[in-house]
C-alpha positions, 0 to 999 in steps of 0.5 A: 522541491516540495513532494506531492502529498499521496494519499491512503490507497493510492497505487504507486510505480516506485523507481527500485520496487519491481512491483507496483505498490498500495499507499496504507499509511493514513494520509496525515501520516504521507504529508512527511513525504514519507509512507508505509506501502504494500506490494501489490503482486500479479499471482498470490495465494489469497488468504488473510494477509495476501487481499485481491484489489476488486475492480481496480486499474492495479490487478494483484493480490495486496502483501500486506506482511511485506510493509515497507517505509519508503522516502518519497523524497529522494525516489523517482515515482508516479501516481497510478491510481487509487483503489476503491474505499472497500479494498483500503477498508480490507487491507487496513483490517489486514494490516491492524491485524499484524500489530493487535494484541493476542493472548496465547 
């Protein structure tokens, strides 16, 4: 069985993940069938690395410090939507910013 291919900013329900989740993984990277994802959480504190989805079927705030690598393959899941090109553009600045070089 072949998994469909998701693409960078689609919202997913994942079977064993309480909460719906953001696809920030590039979508060359998501044909493995395998992604690196965010929580997307009703109630946050915003800040840098916690971004609030704008104008989006999924309300929340976006952890961008909680990626995980998640196995399409073996896990139940379903598309819920996807999210608009200004809030991806807003977590992946989140999440580069986690890996940048910084001199102390």
């Amino acid at each position: 069985m072949v998994t469909p291919v998701v693409e960078q900013g689609d919202l997913l329900r994942v079977g064993g993940i309480k909460w719906p989740v953001i696809i920030v993984s590039n979508s060359f990277f998501n044909e493995s069938g395998r992604v690196v994802a965010c929580p997307i959480l009703p109630d946050a504190v915003e800040g840098p690395l916690h971004i609030r989805l704008k104008d989006c079927p999924v309300e929340g705030y976006v952890l961008c410090e909680q990626m995980r690598y998640i196995d399409l393959k073996v896990r139940r899941w379903f598309k819920l939507s996807a999210t608009h090109y200004f809030d991806i553009m807003d977590i992946s600045d989140a999440v580069m910013g986690i890996f940048d070089w910084q001199q102390l």
